[in-house]
N, C-alpha and C positions, 0 to 999 in steps of 0.2 A: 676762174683759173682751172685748168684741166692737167689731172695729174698724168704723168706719160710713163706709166711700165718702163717702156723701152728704155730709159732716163738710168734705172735700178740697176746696178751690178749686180750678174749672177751670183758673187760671193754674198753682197746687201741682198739679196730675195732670199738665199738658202738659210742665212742667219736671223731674216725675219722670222719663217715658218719655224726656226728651229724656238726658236723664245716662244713662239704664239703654243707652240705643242708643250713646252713644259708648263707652261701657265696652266694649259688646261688640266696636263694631267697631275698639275698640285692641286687645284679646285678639285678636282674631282675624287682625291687621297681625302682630302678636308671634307666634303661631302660624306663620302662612303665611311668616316670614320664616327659623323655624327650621326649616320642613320642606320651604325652598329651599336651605338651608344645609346643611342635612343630606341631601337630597339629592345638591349639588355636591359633599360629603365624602366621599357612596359613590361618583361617578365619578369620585375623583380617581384616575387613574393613575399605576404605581409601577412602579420595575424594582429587580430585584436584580442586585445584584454578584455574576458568579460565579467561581468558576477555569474554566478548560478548556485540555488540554493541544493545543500549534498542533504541528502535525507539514505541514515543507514538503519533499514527499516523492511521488515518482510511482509510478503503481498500475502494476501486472504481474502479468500470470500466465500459464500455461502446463505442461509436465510436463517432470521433471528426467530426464536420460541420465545413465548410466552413463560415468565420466572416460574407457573406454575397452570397447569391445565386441568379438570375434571371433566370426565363425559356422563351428560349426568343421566342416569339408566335405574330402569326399574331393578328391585331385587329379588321380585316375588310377582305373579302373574294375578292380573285384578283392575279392576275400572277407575278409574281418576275422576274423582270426585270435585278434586278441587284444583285450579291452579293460581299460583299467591303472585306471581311477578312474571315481567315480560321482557324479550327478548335487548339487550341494551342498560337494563336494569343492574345497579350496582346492591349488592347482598355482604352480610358480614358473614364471619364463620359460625355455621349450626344454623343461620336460618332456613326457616322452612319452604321450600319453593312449590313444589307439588306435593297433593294428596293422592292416597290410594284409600278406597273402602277396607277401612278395617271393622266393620260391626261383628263380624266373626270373631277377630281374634280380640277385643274388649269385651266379649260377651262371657268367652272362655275366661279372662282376666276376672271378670265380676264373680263369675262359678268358686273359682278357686278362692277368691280372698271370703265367699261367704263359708265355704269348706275349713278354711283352717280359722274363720273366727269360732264355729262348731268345736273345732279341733280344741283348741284354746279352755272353751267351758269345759272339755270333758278332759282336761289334763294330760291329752297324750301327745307327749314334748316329742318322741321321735317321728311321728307322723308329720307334726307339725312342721321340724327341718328339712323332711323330704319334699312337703307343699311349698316350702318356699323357695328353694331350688327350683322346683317347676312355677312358679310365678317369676322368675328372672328369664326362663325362656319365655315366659307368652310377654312377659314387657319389650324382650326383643322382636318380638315378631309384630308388635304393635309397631316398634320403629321403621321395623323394614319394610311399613307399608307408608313410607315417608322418602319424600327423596329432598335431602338438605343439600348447604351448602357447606365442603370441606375446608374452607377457607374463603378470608374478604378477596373478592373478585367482582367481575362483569360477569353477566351471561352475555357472553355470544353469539350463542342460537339457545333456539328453545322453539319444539314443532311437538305440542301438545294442547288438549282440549280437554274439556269434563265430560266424562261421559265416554271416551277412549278406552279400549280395552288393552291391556299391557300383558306382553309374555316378559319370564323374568329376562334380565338380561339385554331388554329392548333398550337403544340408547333413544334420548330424546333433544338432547342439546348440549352446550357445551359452558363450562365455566371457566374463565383463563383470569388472573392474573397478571396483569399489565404493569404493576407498578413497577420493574424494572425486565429488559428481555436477557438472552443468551444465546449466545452461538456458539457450534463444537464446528473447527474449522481445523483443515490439516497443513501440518508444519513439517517440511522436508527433513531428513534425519541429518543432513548439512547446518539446518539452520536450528538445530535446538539447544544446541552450546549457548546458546545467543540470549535465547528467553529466560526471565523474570521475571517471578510472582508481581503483577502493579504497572507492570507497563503499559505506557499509554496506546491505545487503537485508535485510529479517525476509520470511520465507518460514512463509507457514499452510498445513498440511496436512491435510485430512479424515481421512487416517489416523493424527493425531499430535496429542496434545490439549498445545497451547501453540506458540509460535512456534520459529523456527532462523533459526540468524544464518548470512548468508553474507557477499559481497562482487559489485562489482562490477568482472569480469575485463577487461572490452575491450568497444570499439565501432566500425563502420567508419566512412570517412569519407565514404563513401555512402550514398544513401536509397536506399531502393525502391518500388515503387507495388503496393499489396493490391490483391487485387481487388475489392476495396470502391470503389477509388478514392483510397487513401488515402495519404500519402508518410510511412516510416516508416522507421525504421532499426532494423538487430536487434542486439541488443545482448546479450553471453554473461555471465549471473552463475552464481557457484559457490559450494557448500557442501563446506566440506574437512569438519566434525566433523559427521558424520551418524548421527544417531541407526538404532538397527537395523529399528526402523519403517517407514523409509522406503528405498525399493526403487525402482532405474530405473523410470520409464515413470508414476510416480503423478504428480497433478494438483496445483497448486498457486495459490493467490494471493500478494499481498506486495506491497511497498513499496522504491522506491528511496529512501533519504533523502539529499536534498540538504545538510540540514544539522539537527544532533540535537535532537527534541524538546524544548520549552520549555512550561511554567506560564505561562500569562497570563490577570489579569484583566482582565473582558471584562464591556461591558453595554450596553445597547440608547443608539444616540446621543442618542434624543430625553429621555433622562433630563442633557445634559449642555449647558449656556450657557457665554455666553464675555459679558464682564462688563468693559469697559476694556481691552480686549484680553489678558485672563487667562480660562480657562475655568474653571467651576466647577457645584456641583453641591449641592443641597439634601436632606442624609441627612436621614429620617423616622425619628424619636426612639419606643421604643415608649410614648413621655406621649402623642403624637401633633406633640408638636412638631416643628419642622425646624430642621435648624442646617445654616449656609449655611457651604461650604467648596470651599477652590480647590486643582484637582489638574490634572495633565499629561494631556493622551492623546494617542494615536496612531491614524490610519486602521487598523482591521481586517478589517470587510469591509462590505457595502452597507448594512449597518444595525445593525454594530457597533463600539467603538472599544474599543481597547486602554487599561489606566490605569494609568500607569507610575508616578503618585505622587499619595498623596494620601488613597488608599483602602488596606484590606485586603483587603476579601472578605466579601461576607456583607450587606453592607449595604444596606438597602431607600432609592432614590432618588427622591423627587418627578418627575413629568416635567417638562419646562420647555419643551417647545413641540412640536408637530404639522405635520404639508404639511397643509396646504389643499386644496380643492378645486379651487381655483384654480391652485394651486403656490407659494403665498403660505407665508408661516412667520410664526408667530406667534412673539415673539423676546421677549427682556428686555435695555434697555440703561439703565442709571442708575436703578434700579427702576418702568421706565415700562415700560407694556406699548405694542409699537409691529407695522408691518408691513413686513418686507422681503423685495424682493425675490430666490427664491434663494440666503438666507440670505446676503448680501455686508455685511453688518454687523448686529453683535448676533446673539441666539441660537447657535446650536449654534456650537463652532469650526469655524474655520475650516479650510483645507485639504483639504476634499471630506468630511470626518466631522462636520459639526456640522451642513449640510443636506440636503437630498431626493438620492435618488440624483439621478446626470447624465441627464437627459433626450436 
């Protein structure tokens, strides 16, 4: 069967095209309106809730010493005769490590003591007190042909032989004390309000894979000026339990902490309104729904707030408002969208975490 045009009334053709044109152009209203909307849906922006641990705590670094050091050196010029221990060797205090020839000055010692036992038979008591005054310097100089040790240590080095000739003052090795070290590190004249005698340091070591706990020993009550320019005070922290890794004179970073690490949930402010003067916040459901819900926060930092309740963790946020171009904020109060200035009602809370940073 073949359809005949000709058949159609001018007024039936004009009426057709006019229906076939609004059809198309409501489809095409309905179109253009979902793929405005769908649009707006891909730029909605979203934040998540995260953890992150806050540590309020000042940076330092520097290289740890030795609790205590000796350089051990001749005190008198003369040959070494002997030497008692080697380099690595652990020594108590006053032991003897090198000898020096003293036949001279024990020779002069035996002179003197057979001098005043003479003294002695023939009863002249004042001679005798001045002989032994000079027997107290020759037993010193017997000592000073000895090089001990001032304290229980290590030697660290030791570049000495028997038979070595010594001018005074020659050093020949070194004694340190290891059993706890020290560092003088500097603290900004910002950050000394802060410090307290016992506070704990974590110390990172490039030679030492994990951290070391120390403490903090002392601080004076003086600055000083770097020559940077800078006003600083130096401030001595110590590690008593030292691992065998670490050796006077290695390099270090670390942290003074003011007061011990803390979990806090944390997320960008412009996910968070304040609604009657309650703040709250719109979780994105994975339906794509949102469910509107009110929680606490606190200022965190210039473009984060703390959420002390309300949230867990984890949760994807609607944003609720942006700075402007202008420095205007786009806010929400009584479910109207409005504009204030500098966020001083509606939108983000209050207290310097709900608007623009301060200008």
């Amino acid at each position: 069967m073949k359809f005949n045009m000709k058949k159609i009334s001018p007024k039936k053709r004009l009426l057709g095209f006019t229906v076939l044109a609004v059809l198309l152009f409501a489809g095409g209203t309905v179109l253009a309106r979902n793929l405005i909307q769908n649009s707006k849906a891909a730029k909605t922006t979203v934040y998540k809730v995260r953890t992150e641990t806050y540590e309020n705590a000042i940076e330092i670094a520097g290289t740890v010493s030795a609790a205590k050091s000796q350089t051990l050196k001749s005190l008198n010029d003369g040959t070494v005769i002997a030497v008692y221990k080697k380099e690595g060797d652990y020594v108590k205090n006053g032991e003897l490590i090198v000898q020096l020839d003293d036949s001279e000055q024990q020779y002069n010692l035996a002179n003197l003591d057979y001098e005043i036992s003479v003294a002695r038979q023939n009863q002249t008591s004042g001679k005798i007190k001045l002989m032994q005054t000079q027997r107290k310097s020759l037993v010193r100089k017997i000592e000073d042909r000895k090089i001990s040790a001032t304290f229980d240590g290590i030697i660290a080095s030791l570049d000495v032989d028997p038979g070595d000739y010594l001018e005074a003052k020659d050093s020949i090795g070194t004694l340190v004390d290891t059993s706890y070290l020290t560092a003088d590190v500097e603290i900004a004249e910002t950050d000394v309000s802060k410090l307290k005698t016992g506070q704990k340091v974590l110390f990172t070591f490039p030679s030492y894979d994990g951290t070391v706990e120390g403490y903090l020993v002392s601080f004076p009550a003086i600055g000083t000026v770097t020559s940077r320019g800078a006003t600083v005070v130096e401030a001595k922290v110590r590690i008593d339990d030292v691992p065998e890794q670490i050796l006077p004179n290695f390099s270090f970073t670390g942290k003074i902490y003011i007061t011990e690490p803390e979990e806090k949930l944390v997320v960008e402010r412009y996910a968070v309104a304040r609604e009657d003067g309650k703040a709250f916040v719109e979780v994105l459901e994975r339906s794509g729904k949102t469910t509107k819900r009110e929680v606490k926060v606190e200022p965190y930092t210039a473009d984060y707030v703390s959420i002390l309740s309300g949230l867990q963790g984890g949760e994807v946020l609607k944003e609720q408002w942006t700075a402007g171009k202008s420095g205007r904020l786009k806010t929400t109060t009584k479910g109207k969208s409005s504009n204030t200035k500098n966020g001083s009602s509606g939108g983000g809370p209050s207290g310097g975490f709900g608007g623009p940073p301060p200008r």
